[in-house]
N, C-alpha and C positions, 0 to 999 in steps of 0.2 A: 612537578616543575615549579608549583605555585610556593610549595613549603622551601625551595631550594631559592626564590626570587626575594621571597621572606626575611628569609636568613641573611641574603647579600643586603638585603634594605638595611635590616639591622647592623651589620657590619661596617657600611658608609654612613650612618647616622651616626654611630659612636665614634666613627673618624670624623666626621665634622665637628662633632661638638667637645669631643674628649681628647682624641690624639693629635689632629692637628690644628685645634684652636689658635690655638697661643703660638704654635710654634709655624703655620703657613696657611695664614690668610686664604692665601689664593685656592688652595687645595682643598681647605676647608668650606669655599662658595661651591666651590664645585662639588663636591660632598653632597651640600646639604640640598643638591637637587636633584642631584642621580641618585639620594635613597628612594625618591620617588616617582623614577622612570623606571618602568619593566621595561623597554626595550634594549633601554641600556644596561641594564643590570644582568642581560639576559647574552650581550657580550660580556661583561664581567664574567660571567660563570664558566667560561671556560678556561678560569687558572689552574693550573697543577693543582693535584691534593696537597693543603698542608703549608700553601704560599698565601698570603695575604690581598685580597683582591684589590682597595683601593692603591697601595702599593704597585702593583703589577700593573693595573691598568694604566695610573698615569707614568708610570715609564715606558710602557708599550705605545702610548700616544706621543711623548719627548720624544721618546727615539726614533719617530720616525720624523718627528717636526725638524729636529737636528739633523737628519739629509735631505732636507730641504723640499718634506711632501707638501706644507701648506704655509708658506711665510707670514700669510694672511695671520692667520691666527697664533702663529708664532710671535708675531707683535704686538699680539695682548695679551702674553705671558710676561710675568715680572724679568725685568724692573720694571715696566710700562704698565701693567697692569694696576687698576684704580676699583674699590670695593665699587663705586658708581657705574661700572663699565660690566657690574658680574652676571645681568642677565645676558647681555649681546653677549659677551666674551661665553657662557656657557654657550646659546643656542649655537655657535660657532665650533663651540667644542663636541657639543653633540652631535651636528650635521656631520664634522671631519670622520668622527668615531664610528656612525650606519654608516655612511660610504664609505670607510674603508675599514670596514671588519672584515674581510676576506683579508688584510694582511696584520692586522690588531690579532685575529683570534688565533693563528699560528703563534706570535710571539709569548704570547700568555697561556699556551699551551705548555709551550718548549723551554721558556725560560725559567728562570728561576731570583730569589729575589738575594743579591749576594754585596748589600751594600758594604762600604766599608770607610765607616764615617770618620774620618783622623780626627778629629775633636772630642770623639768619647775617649782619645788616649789622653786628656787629662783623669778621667776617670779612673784610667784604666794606675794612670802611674799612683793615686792615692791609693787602691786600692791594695796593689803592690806595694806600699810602705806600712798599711796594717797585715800583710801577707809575711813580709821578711817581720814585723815583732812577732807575728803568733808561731813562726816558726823557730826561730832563734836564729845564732849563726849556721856555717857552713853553706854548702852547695846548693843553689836551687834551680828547678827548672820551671819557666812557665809555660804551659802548652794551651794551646787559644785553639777551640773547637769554633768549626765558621766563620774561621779568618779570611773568609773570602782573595783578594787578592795578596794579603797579608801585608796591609799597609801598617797596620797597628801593632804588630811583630817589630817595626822598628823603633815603637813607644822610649826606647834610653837613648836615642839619638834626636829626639824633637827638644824643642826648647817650650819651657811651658810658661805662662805667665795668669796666676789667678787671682790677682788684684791686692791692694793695702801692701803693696812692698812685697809679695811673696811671688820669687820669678826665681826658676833654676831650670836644669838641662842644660844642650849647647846653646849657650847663645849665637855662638857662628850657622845654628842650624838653620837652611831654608823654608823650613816647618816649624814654624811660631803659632802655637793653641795656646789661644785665650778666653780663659772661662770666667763667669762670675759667682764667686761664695755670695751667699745666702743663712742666715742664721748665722749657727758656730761659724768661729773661725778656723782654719787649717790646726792640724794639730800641731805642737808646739816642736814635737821632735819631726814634724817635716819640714825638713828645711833643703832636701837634696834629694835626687830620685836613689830609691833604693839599690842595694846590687844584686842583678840576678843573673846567672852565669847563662842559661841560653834561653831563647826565647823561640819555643818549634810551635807551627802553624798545624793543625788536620782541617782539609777541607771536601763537600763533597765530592765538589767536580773543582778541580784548580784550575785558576784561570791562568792563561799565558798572558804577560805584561805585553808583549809585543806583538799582541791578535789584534788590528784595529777594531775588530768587530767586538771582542769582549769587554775592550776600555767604552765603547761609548754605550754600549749596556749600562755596566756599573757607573756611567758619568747620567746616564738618564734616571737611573735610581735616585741621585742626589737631587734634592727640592729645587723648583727652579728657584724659591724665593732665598735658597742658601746659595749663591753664587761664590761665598768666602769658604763654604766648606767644599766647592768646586776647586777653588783656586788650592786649597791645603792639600785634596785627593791630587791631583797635578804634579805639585811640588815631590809630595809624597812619593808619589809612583816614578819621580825622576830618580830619586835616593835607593829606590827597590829596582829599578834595573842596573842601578851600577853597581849595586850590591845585594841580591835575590837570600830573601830570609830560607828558613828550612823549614819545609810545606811538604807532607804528605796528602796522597787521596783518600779517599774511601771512607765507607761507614763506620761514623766517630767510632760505634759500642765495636767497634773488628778492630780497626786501625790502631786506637787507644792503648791498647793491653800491649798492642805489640810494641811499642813506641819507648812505652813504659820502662817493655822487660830490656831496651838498652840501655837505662840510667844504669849508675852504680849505684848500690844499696843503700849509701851512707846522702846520697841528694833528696833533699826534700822536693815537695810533687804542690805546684798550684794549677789545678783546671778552672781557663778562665772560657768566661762566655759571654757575648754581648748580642741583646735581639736576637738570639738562635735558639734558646732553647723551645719557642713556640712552634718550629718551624719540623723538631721533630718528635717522633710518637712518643707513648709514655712507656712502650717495650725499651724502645731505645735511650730513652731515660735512665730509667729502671737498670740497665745492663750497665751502662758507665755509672750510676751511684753504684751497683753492688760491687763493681771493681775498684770502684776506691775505697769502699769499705774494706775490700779484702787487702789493698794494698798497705792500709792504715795499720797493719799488725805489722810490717816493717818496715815502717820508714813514716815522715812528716807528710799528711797528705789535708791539702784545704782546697778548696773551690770558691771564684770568687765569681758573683753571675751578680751581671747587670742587665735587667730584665722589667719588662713590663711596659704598659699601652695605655697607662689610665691620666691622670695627670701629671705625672714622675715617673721616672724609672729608677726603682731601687736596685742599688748598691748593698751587695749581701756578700758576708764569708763565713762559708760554710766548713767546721770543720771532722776531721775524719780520723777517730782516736780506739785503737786499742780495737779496732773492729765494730766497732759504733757512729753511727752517722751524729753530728750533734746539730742543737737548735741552729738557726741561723742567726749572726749578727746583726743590724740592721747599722751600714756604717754610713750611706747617706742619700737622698732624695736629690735625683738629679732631673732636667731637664735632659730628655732622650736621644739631643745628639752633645750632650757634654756644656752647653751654652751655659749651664747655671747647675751649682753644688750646691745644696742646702748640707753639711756636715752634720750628723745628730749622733757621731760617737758612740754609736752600738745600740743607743737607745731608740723610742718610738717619735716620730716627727711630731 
């Protein structure tokens, strides 16, 4: 138990000072105190295998703060929340968390972490403009493995805006994501979102838009200190019930092949991924690379994965030729909910 208290220590230590530094204050105080409580660490450890604990845990405490278990403390969550405030504001949070871990430790058993941040779709739409040149013309399909409720499946219907004059999509859209470039500039030939003929979701458990219980799951996933990317998943999720993307279930390495064999031969193939691929093993890995390798002997096949927990999350296209997996692109260094693009055009940051 001690080597498994260990490991959770380490894993809140590297969220306080790596993953959510920069990006939520608040999360981050609280981090950097529960790496050094075993009793609380000791709830933590009952996440599913393979979900990420500081994630699970404070959504399992939002979502209950959100039906109104303790307002108290709910009023020292951001915006109200003050770095001066972070020792009471924890022992507060602590206290909530032992007294009610009889209904904490169900959720973080059963749940699952299925965020779906509209703001990496500006990520997602660049990604997609170096995707349509490495393929050329004709038909292409995007398939987004753990698209959770498949807000980002609507990525060609947002309007984007990423600073110095460069703003395209609908502008009539409800969904306005605004990112900020960093370094390079956008590349010169994007000037418009690419074209991609369908855009299909695999997910592993699909969630119903119209489950009250599963929206304020996925709403307590979203940082309390991101209220704008609350307000964009909102918008977003109004656009997806009036018009429901195409979402399969089940295990990507099962589902995928099958999905596949209904393209026609002549459409080129991007598997895209965002924050999921840690989430599962490396069989299931391994099983979806060896079927795009296999599918790369007939037809356009790349994979675009925006991944990672350290200070950036790299933007990568990976492609898939002639039955060979090839190096990875490196196309850009982002802040990991889409906030900021550092562009480095293939090259190293």
């Amino acid at each position: 138990m001690q080597q498994e208290l260990s490991k959770l220590a380490r894993q809140f230590k590297a969220f306080a000072r790596v993953e959510s530094q920069a990006m939520s204050p608040f999360y981050s105080a609280l981090s950097e105190r529960i790496w050094q409580e075993d009793d609380v660490l000791a709830v933590a450890s009952n996440v599913a295998p393979g979900q990420p604990p500081p994630n699970m845990l404070f959504a399992a405490v939002l979502f209950l703060l959100n039906r109104g278990a303790n307002p108290d403390l709910l009023a020292k969550y951001p915006p109200n929340w003050s770095n001066d405030d972070s020792d009471a504001t924890y022992a507060k949070f602590r206290g909530f968390l032992l007294d009610n871990s009889a209904e904490v430790i169900p959720i973080l058993q059963s749940r699952r972490v299925q965020s779906n941040v509209v703001r990496r779709a500006a990520v997602l739409a660049l990604g997609m403009h170096q995707v349509r040149n490495a393929v050329g013309d004709g038909p292409l399909v995007n398939i987004e493995i753990g698209c959770s409720l498949g807000l980002t499946l609507l990525w060609q219907r947002f309007h984007y805006d990423y600073g110095a004059g460069r703003s395209f999509g609908d502008s009539n859209s409800p969904v306005k994501v605004v990112t900020e470039m960093t370094g390079e500039t956008l590349p010169v030939d994007f000037d418009r979102l690419p074209s991609v003929d369908r855009s299909i979701g695999i997910e592993f458990e699909p969630i119903n838009p119209n489950d009250p219980d599963a929206i304020e799951w996925l709403e307590a996933l979203i940082w309390r200190d991101h209220q704008d990317n609350l307000q964009l998943s909102r918008a977003a999720a109004k656009m997806l019930r009036a018009e429901p993307p195409e979402i399969y279930g089940g295990d990507a390495a099962i589902v995928l092949p099958e999905v596949i064999a209904t393209l026609p031969p002549e459409t080129s193939l991007c598997v895209y991924h965002s924050h999921t691929w840690n989430q599962m093993n490396q069989v299931t890995r391994d099983r979806i690379d060896q079927h795009l390798i296999g599918e790369s002997m007939n037809r356009r096949v790349v994979r675009l994965s925006f991944e990672g927990a350290q200070e950036y999350s790299a933007l990568q296209l990976i492609r898939y030729e002639h039955g060979k997996q090839l190096e990875p692109d490196r196309l850009a260094n982002c802040e990991a909910h889409g906030r900021r693009i550092q562009y480095v055009m293939g090259g190293e940051a």
